[in-house]
C-alpha positions in Angstrom: 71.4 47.1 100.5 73.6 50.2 100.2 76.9 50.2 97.9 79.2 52.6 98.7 81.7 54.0 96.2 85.2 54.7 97.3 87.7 57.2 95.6 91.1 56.6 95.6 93.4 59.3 96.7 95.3 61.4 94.9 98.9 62.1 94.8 98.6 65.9 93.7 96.0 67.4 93.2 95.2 68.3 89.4 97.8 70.4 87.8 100.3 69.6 90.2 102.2 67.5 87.9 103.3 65.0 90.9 101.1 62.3 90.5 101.6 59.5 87.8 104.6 58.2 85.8 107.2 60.6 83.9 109.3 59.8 81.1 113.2 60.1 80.9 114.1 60.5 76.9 117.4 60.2 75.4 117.6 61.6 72.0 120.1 61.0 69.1 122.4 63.8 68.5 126.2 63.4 66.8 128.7 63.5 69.6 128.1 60.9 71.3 129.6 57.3 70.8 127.4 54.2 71.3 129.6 53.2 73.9 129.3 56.2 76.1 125.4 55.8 75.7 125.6 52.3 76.7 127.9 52.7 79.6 126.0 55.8 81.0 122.7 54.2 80.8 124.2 51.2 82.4 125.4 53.2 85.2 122.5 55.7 85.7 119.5 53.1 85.1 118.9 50.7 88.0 118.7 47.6 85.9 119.8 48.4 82.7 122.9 46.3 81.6 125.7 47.5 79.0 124.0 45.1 76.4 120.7 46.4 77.3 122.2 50.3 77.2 123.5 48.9 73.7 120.3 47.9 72.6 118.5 51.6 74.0 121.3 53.4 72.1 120.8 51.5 69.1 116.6 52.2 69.2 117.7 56.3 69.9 120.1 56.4 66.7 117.6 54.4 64.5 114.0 56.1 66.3 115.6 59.5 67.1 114.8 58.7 70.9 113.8 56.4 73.2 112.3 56.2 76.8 114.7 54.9 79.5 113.1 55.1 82.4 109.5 56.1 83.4 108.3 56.4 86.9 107.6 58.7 89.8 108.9 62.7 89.3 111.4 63.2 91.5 113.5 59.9 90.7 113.1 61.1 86.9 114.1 64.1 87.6 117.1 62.3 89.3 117.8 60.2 86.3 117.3 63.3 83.8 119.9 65.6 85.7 122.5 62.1 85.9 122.4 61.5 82.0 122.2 64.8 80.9 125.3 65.7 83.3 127.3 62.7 81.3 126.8 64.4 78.2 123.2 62.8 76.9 121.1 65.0 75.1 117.8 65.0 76.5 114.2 65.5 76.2 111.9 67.2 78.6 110.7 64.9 81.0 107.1 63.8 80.0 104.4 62.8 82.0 102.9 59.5 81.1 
């Protein structure tokens, strides 16, 4: 009896940087309020609630940064280009 292996398929081919998860990071700087972090995440972030913006803009001022949202490229890039238009300062994106 015969097994047969099967690959899965790629979304890009290596190097392409379009398959996999990416990372949107927020990083601490001094000009912006907690408020104004908490708000934009809430607005930008499907999902994320002003208490749970609150709680991501408390972990950036105390960690330096934190990852808000990781998933496919082009919505990250989305996200990115949102909360750094609002004033946010930003990371790269990373992939995952």
């Amino acid at each position: 009896m015969a097994t047969e292996t099967l690959e899965r398929p790629r979304t890009g081919g290596p190097g392409s940087g379009l398959g996999g998860d990416w990372r949107v990071i927020v990083l601490n700087d001094d000009h912006n309020t907690f408020d104004h972090v908490a708000r934009t995440l809430a607005n930008v972030i499907p999902g994320v609630s002003f208490d749970a913006g609150y709680r991501l803009a408390d972990r950036i001022h105390n960690s330096g940064q934190a990852i808000v949202w990781t998933g496919a490229k082009e919505t990250a890039e989305l996200y990115w280009e949102l909360l750094k238009d609002a004033g946010l300062t930003m990371a790269p994106l990373e992939r995952q």
